[in-house]
Structures are given as structure tokens and as C-alpha cells.
C-alpha positions in Angstrom: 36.0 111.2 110.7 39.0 111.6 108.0 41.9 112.8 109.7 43.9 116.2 108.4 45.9 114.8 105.6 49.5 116.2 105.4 51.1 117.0 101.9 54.9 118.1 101.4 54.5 121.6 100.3 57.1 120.8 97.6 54.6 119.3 95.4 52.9 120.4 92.5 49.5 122.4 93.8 48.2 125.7 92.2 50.6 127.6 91.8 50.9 131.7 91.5 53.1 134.1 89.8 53.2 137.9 89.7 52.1 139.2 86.0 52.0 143.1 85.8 50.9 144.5 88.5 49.0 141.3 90.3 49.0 137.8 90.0 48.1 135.0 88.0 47.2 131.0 89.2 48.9 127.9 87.7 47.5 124.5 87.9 49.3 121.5 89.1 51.0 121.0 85.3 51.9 124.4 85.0 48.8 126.0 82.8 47.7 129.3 83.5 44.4 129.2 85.1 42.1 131.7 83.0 38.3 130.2 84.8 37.1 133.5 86.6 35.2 131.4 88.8 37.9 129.2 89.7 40.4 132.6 90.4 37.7 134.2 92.4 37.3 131.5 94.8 41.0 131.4 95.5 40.8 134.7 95.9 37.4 134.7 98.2 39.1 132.0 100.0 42.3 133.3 100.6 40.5 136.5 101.9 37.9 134.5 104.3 41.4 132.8 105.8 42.9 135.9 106.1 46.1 135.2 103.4 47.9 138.3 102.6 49.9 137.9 98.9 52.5 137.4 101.4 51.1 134.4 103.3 49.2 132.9 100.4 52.6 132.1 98.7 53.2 128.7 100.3 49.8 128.0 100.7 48.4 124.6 99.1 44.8 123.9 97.3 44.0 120.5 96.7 43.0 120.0 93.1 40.1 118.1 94.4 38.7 120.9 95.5 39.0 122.4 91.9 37.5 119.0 90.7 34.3 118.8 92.9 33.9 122.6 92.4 34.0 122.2 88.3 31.6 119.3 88.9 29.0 121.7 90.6 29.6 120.7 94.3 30.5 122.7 97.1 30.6 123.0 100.9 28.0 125.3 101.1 25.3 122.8 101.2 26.8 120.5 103.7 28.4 124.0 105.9 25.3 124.5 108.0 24.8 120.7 108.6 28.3 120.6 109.7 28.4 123.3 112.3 25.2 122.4 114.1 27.0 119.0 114.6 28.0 118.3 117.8 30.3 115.6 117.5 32.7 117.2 115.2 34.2 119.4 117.6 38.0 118.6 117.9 40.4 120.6 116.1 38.7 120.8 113.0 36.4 123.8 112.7 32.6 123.5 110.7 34.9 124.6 107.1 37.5 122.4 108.0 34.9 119.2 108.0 33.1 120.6 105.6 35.6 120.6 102.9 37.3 117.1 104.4 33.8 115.6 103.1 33.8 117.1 100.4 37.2 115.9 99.0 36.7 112.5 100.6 33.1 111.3 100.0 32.3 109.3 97.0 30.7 112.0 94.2 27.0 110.3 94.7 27.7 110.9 98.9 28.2 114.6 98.4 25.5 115.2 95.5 23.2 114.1 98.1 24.7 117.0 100.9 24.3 119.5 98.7 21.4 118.8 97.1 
């Protein structure tokens, strides 16, 4: 099983700035992020983890989530097989795992979970 990879929170990530009254997302290079998909699932994801604007500030997306998401793949077809896995108990929860294969795994590997 992949281990929980660290990252300095110093490096580039997606970014966020206030504009008007909310915020806006910046990729890694700086370019405003303008997919509503993409800005919805930060936004659905910092709500399911419970990220106030407050909390969410130093919090880290790794672009390959972006990636496998852009290239149609997500956790939710791997999520269910995950959590009625018994051996991935541990520290990582059935999300945790679930998105740990998803980053990790060859493209072809996850097609196949979702699918």
C-alpha cells in the first residue's frame, strides 16, 4: 500500500485569492482557474473535510488529482471497493486509499476501477 506522501506546504499547489466578495483558485503556475467543474469539487471537497475559508488557506491539492479528474477518473468508482476492504484499515480512511490509488496507479490500472 503507497504510504502518505509529505509535500512542503511552501510549494506551488492551487492556490486561492479573495476577488470581491469570495474567492478565486490558481493553478500551480499562477492561472486563474475558470473550469466550474474543477472549482466545484474544491469546493465540494473542502466542504465534505470540513475546511472553513479559514482552514482551507494552507491546505494542498495535488495537481494529479486535477489531472486524473480532467481525464475522466475519479474515486468514486474505486470508493465502495475500498471501504468494504478489510486490509486497508490503518490510518488511512476508505477516501484516503481511494484517492492514494488514484494518483498512484498507472492511468490503464484506474480506468479499469472505475470502469
Amino acid at each position: 500500500m503507497p504510504r502518505l506522501k509529505r509535500v512542503d506546504p511552501s510549494d506551488a499547489g492551487i492556490g486561492r485569492r479573495g476577488r470581491g466578495r469570495g474567492f478565486e483558485y490558481l493553478s500551480p503556475d499562477g492561472d486563474r482557474m475558470t473550469d466550474p467543474d474543477v472549482i466545484a469539487r474544491i469546493r465540494s471537497l473542502a466542504g465534505y473535510l470540513g475546511n472553513t475559508p479559514a482552514v482551507a488557506r494552507s491546505s494542498y491539492i495535488d495537481p494529479r488529482v486535477f489531472d486524473r479528474y480532467r481525464s475522466g477518473l475519479t474515486i468514486g468508482g474505486v470508493l465502495g471497493e475500498v471501504a468494504d476492504d478489510p486490509d486497508l484499515g490503518g490510518i488511512h480512511g476508505p477516501v484516503e486509499v481511494a484517492v492514494l490509488d488514484l494518483i498512484t496507479d498507472s492511468e490503464s490500472e484506474a480506468i479499469e476501477k472505475v470502469a
